[in-house]
C-alpha positions as CSV (number, residue, x, y, z in Angstrom):
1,X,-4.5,-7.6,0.7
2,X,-2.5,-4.2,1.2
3,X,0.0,-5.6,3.3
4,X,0.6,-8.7,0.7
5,X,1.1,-6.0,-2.0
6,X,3.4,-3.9,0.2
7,X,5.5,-7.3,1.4
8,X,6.0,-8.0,-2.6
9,X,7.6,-5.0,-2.8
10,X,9.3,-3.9,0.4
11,X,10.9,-7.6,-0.3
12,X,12.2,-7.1,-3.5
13,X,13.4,-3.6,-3.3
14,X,15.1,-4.9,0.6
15,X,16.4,-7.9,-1.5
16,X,14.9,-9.5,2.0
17,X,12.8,-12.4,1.4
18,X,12.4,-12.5,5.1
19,X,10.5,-9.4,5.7
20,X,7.5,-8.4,7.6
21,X,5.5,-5.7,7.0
22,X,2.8,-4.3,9.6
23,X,-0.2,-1.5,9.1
24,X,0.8,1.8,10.3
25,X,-2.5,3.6,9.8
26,X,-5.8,3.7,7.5
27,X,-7.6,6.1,6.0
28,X,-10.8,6.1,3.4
29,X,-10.7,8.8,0.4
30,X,-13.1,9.6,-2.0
31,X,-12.7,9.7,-5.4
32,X,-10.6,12.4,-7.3
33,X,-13.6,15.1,-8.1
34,X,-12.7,15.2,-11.9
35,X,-13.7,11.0,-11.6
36,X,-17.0,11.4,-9.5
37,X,-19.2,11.6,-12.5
38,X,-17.9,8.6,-14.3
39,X,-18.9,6.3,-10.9
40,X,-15.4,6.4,-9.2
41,X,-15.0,4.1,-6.3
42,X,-13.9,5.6,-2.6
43,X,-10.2,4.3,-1.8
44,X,-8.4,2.6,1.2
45,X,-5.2,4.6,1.9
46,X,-2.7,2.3,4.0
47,X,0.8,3.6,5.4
48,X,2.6,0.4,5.9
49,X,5.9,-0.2,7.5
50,X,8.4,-3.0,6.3
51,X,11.2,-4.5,8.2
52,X,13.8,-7.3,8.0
53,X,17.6,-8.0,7.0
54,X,18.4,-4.8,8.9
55,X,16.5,-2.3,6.3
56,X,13.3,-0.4,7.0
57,X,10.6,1.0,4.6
58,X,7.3,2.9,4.5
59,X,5.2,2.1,1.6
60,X,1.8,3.1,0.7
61,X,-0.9,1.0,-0.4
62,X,-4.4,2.5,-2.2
63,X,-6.9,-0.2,-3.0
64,X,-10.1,0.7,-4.9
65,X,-13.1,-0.3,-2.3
66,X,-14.8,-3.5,-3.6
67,X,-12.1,-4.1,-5.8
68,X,-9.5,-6.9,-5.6
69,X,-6.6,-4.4,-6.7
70,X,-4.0,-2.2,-5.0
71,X,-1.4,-0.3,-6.1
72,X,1.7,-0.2,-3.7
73,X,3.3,3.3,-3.8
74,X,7.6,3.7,-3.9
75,X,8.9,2.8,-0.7
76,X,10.6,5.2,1.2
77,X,14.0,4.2,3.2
């Protein structure tokens, strides 16, 4: 699910409909202290790199754990 959410982006900010994106690393955080009390979820952290039409990006990708949604960060060239 992170890498689809990465590959939406990196392939609209590339203007690259053909690019691939690939996991560079994972990580799991915990929830921000100030949101611990309300219930807050730990988090997936992924650093993913895109690539195609001669362009390169890292973007990265938090999803909430047990949750269907991510957030994709701003790329970085």
């Amino acid at each position: 699910m992170a890498t689809d959410f990465a590959l939406k982006r990196a392939r609209f900010e590339m203007n690259c409909p053909e690019a691939t994106a690939t996991v560079l690393s994972k990580q799991t955080i915990g929830p921000p202290m100030a949101a611990m009390r309300f219930g807050a979820v730990e988090r997936a952290e992924f650093t993913i790199g895109a690539a195609g039409c001669g362009k390169r990006q890292t973007l990265v990708v938090v999803c909430a754990d047990g949750s269907d949604g991510c957030f994709a960060a701003e790329g970085r060239p």
